[in-house]
C-alpha positions as CSV (number, residue, x, y, z in Angstrom):
1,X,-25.3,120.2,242.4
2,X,-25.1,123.1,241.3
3,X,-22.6,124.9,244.0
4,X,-20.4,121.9,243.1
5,X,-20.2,122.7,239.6
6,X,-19.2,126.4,240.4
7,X,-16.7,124.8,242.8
8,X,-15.4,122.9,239.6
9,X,-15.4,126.2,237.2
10,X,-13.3,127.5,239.5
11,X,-10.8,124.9,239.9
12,X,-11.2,124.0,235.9
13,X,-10.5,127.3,235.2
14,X,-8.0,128.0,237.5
15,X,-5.9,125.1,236.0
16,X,-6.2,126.2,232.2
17,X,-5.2,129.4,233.0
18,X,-2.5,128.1,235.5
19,X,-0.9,125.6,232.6
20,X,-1.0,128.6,229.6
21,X,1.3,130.8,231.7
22,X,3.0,128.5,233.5
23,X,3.8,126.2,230.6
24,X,2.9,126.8,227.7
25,X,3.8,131.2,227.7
26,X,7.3,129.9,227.3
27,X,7.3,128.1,224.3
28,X,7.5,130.0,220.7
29,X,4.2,129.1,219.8
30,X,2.5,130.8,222.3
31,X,0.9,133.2,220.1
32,X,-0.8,130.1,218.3
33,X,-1.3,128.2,221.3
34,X,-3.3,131.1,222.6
35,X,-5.6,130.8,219.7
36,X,-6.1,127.3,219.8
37,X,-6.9,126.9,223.5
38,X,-9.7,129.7,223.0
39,X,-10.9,128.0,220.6
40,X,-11.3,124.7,221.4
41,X,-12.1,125.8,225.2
42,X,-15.0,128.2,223.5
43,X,-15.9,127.7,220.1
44,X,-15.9,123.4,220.7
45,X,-18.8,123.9,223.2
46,X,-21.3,124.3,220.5
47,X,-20.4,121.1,218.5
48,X,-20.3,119.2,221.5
49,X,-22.8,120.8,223.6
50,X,-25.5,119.6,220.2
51,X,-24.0,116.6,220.7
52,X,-25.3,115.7,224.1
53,X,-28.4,117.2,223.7
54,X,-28.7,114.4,220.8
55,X,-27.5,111.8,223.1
56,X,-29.8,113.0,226.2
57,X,-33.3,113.1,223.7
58,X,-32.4,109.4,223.1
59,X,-32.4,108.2,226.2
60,X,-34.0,111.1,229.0
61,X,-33.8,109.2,231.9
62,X,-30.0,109.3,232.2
63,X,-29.7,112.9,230.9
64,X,-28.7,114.2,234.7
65,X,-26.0,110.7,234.4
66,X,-24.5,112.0,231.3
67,X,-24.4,115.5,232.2
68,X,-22.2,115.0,235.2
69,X,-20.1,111.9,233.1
70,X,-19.4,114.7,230.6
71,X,-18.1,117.0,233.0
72,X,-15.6,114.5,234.6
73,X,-14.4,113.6,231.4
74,X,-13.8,117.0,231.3
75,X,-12.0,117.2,234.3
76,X,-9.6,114.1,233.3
77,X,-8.8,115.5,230.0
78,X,-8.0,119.6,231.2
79,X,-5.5,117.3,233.8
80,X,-3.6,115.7,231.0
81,X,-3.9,118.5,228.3
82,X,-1.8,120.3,231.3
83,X,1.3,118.5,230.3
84,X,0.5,117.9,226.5
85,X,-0.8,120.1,224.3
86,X,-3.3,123.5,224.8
87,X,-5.4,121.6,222.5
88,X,-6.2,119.1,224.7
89,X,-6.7,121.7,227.3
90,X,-9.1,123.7,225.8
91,X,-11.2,120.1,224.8
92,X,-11.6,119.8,228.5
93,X,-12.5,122.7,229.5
94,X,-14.9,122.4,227.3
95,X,-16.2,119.7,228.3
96,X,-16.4,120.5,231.5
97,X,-18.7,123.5,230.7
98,X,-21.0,121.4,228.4
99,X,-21.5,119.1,231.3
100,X,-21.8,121.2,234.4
101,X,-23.9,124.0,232.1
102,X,-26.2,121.1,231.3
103,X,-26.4,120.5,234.6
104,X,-26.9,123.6,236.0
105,X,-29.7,124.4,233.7
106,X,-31.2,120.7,234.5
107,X,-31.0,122.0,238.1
108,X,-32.6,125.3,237.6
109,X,-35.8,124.3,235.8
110,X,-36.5,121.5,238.4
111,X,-36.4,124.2,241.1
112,X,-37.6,126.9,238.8
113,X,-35.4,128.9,240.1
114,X,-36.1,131.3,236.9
115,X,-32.1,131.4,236.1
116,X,-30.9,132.3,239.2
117,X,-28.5,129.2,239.5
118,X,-26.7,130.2,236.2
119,X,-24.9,133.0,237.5
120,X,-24.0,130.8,240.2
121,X,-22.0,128.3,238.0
122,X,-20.3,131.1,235.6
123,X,-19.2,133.1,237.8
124,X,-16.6,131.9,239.7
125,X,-14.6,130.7,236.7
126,X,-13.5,134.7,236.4
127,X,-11.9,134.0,239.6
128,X,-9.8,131.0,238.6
129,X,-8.8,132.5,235.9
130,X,-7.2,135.6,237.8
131,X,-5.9,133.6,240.0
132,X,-4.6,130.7,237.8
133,X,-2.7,133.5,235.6
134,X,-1.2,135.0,239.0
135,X,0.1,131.5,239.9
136,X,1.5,130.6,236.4
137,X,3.6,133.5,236.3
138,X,4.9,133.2,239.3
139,X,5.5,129.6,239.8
140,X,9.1,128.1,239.5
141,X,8.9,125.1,237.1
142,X,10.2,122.6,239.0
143,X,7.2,122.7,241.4
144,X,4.9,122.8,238.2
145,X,4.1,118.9,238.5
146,X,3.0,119.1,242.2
147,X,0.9,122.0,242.0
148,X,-1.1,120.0,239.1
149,X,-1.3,116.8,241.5
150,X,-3.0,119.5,244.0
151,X,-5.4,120.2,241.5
152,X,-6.0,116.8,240.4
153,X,-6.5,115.6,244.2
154,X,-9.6,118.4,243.9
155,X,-10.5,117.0,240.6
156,X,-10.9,113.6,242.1
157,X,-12.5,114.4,245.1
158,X,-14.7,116.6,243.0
159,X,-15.7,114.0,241.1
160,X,-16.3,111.7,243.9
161,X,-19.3,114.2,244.9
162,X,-20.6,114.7,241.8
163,X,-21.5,110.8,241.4
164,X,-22.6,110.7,244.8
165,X,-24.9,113.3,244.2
166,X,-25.8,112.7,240.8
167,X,-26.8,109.2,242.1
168,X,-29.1,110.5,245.2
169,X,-31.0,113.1,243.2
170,X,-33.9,111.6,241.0
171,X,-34.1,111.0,237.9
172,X,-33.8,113.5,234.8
173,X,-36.7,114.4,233.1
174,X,-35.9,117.3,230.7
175,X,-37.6,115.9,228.1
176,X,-40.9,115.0,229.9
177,X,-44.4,115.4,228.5
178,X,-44.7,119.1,230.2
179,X,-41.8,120.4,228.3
180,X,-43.0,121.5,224.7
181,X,-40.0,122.7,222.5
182,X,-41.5,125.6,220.3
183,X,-41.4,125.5,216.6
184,X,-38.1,127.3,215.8
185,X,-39.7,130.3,213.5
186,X,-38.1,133.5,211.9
187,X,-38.6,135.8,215.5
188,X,-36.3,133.2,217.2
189,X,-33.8,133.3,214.9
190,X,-33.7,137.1,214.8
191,X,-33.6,137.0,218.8
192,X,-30.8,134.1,219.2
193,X,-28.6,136.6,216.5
194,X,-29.0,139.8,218.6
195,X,-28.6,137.7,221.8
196,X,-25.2,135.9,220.4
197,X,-24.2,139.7,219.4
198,X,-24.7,140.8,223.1
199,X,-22.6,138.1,224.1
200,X,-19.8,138.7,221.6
201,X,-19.9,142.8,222.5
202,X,-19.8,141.1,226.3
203,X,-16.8,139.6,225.3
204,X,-14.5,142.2,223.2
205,X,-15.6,144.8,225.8
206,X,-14.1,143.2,228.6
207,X,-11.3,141.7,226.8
208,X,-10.4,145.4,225.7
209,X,-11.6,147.6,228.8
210,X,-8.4,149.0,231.1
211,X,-8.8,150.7,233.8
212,X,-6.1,153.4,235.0
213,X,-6.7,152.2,239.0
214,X,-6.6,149.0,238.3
215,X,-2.5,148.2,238.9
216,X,-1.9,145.3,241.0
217,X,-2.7,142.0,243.0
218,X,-5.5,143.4,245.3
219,X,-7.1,145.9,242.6
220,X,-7.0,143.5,240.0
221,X,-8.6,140.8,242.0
222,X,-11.4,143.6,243.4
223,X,-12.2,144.1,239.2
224,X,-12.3,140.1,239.2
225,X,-14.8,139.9,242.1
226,X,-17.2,142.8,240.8
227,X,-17.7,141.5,237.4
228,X,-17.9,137.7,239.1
229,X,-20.6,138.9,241.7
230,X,-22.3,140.9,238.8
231,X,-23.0,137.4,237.4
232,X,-24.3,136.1,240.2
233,X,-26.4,138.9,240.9
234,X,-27.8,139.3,237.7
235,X,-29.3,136.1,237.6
236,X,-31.2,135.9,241.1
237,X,-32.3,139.7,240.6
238,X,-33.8,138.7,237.7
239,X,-35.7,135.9,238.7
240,X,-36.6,137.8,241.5
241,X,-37.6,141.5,239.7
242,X,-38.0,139.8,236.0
243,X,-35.7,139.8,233.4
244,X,-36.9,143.4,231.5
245,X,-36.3,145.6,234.9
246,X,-32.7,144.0,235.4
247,X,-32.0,144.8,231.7
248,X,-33.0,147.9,231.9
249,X,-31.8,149.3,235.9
250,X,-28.7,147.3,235.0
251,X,-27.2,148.7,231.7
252,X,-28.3,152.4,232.3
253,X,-26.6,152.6,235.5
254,X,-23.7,150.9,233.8
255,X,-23.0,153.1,230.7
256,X,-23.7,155.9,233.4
257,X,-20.7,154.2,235.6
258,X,-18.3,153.9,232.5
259,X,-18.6,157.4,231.9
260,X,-16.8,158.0,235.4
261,X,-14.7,154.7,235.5
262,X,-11.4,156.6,235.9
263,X,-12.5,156.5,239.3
264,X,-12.2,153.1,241.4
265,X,-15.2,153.0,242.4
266,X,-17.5,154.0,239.8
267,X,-15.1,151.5,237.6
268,X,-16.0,148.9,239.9
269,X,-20.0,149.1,239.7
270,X,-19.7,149.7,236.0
271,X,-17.9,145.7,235.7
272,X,-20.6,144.6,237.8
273,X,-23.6,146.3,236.3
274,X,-22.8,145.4,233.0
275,X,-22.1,141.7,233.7
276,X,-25.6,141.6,235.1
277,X,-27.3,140.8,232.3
278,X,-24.8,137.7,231.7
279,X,-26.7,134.7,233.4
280,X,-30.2,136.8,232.1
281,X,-28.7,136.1,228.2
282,X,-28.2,132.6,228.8
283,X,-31.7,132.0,230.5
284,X,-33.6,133.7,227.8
285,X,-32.1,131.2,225.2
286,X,-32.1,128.1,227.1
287,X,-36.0,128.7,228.0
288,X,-36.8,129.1,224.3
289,X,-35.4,126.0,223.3
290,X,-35.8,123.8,226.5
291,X,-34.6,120.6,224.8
292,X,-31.4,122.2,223.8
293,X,-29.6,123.3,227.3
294,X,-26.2,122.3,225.3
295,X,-27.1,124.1,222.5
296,X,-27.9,127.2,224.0
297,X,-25.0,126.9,226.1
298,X,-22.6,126.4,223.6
299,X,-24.2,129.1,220.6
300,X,-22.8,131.9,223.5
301,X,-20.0,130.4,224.1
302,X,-19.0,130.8,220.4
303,X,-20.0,134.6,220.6
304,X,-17.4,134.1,223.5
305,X,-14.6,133.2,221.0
306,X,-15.6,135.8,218.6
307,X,-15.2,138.5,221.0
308,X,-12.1,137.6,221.5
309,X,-10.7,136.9,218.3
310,X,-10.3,141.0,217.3
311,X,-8.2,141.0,220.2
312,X,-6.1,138.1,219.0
313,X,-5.7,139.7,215.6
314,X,-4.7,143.3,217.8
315,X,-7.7,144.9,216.1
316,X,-9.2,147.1,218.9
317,X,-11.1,150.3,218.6
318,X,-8.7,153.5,219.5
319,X,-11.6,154.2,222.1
320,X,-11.0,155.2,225.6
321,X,-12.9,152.4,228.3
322,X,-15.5,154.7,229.4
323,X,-16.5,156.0,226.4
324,X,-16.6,152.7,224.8
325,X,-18.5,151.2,227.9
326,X,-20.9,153.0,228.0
327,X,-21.8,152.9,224.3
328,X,-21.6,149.0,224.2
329,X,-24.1,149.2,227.5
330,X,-26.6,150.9,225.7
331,X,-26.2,148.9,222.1
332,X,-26.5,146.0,224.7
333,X,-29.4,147.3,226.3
334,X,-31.5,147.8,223.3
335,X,-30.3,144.6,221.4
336,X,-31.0,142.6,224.4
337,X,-34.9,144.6,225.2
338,X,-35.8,143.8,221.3
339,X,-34.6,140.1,221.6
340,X,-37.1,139.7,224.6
341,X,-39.6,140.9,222.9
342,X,-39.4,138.9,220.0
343,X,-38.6,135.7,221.8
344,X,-41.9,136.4,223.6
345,X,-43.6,136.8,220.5
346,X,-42.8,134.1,219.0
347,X,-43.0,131.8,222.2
348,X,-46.8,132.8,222.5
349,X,-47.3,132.7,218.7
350,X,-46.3,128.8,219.2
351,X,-48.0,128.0,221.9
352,X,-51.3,129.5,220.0
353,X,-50.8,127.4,217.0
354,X,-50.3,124.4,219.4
355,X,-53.6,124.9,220.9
């Protein structure tokens, strides 16, 4: 399931980023429309993410049904907002992401893979996104309409899949007798701050970082592919080596790579060491609150928004990318380190109390 989701980001992606700037960058309103496709492609994820955590608790046996419903409707409604409104847009991407996030995380705990499927599904949406903004640039508008049907072909096929596999796998049970959701207590709170804070540093950094050898096609898509296979990585080293060591290797050698990221190279291993710890965020917060995938999904992709809203505003930091880099590693580093250590706190405090 989940390599079909990531097959889904990319497309999903690919589209939104395909209709903004081959549709909707000509109109006068692009400034705003850039605003409100961010947000309702980002911020929307949290409100509707709750939401079908809410419906799944009510009924748990069809929690895996709704998951992959969610991210089809998704699918549908990122197709039409492509010819209406970036509004509309942004809704489905969002949905999308609620559903195949849900999904994902679903498919992760059953297989305990330890959050190494995560980075699987996020990543590749980097890549549609480079290439989606490529294609709407270049493409002439009169063939706007049939590269959309392309995409929608995928999205129907896609979908097609999805219900075949969603009906073939067994039946949900997220909310089963052997998942206890912990008391929410003063620790978690402290830890889900300085984890959304992570995300929204995350965010501004790379929205912000240039690179001086990064001019063109090929060495902009080589920057796409190392912060993309950073995700992945991130998530299978650390279910492999733990979550602390990947942290830890990962940030130092990354602040240590931005110093020197004037070079290709060492600007290349600094994007994919410091995206690392992306899929390791994510599993931290959706294994303290189990019941809440959506939740959890959609509280970081707010920090998401918020990252990028400075950059809307054009209220950036007269910082050169290394230096900055490498400073927002190691703030990273040690906001990340303390919110482990308090979401283990207060995960054991819990389970004490429970006993």
């Amino acid at each position: 399931m989940t390599a079909l989701y990531a097959v889904l980001h990319f497309l999903t992606d690919g589209l939104c980023a395909f209709a903004m700037f081959g549709r909707f960058m000509a109109k006068d309103q692009w400034y705003l429309y850039l605003l409100i496709y961010n947000f309702c492609a980002f911020a929307l994820q949290l409100p509707l993410g709750t939401l079908m955590d809410v419906l799944r608790s009510r009924d748990p046996s069809k929690g895996r049904v709704m998951a992959s419903c969610c991210a089809i409707a998704g699918l549908l409604i990122t197709f039409t907002g492509a010819f209406t409104h970036p509004a509309v847009l942004g809704t489905g991407n969002a949905l999308f992401h609620v559903g195949g996030g849900i999904g994902t995380m679903d498919e992760d705990r059953e297989k305990r893979k330890k959050g190494a499927l995560l980075g699987v599904f996020v990543s590749p949406g980097a890549v549609g996104l480079y290439l989606g903004t490529v294609a709407g640039k270049a493409i002439i508008s009169r063939y706007y309409l049939w590269a959309c049907l392309g995409f929608l072909l995928l999205f129907v096929c896609g979908s097609m899949l999805l219900i075949m596999k969603t009906q073939k796998s067994r039946t949900a049970e997220m909310f089963s007798a052997e998942i206890v959701q912990n008391k929410t207590d003063i620790r978690t709170v402290i830890a889900a701050f300085l984890l959304f804070s992570v995300v929204v540093i995350r965010s501004y950094t790379g929205l912000t970082g240039s690179f001086s050898w990064k001019q063109g096609f090929f060495m902009g898509l080589m920057a796409v592919l190392a912060l993309t296979s950073g995700k992945t990585a991130g998530g299978i080293v650390s279910a492999r080596f733990g979550m602390l060591k990947t942290m830890v290797v990962s940030l130092l050698l990354a602040a240590g790579c931005y110093l020197l990221s004037d070079k290709a190279v060492p600007g290349l291993l600094a994007l994919f060491l410091f995206n690392m710890t992306m899929p390791v965020t994510l599993y931290m917060l959706a294994e303290r609150f189990p019941c809440l995938p959506g939740f959890s999904f959609g509280l970081l992709t707010l920090a998401l928004f918020l990252g990028f809203f400075p950059v809307w505003l054009e209220k950036t930091w007269p910082v050169s990318t290394s230096k900055m880099g490498a400073v927002m590693s190691l703030v990273s580093l040690g906001l990340l380190v303390l919110g482990l250590f308090l979401i283990k706190k207060s995960m054991g405090r819990t389970e004490r109390e429970g006993s």
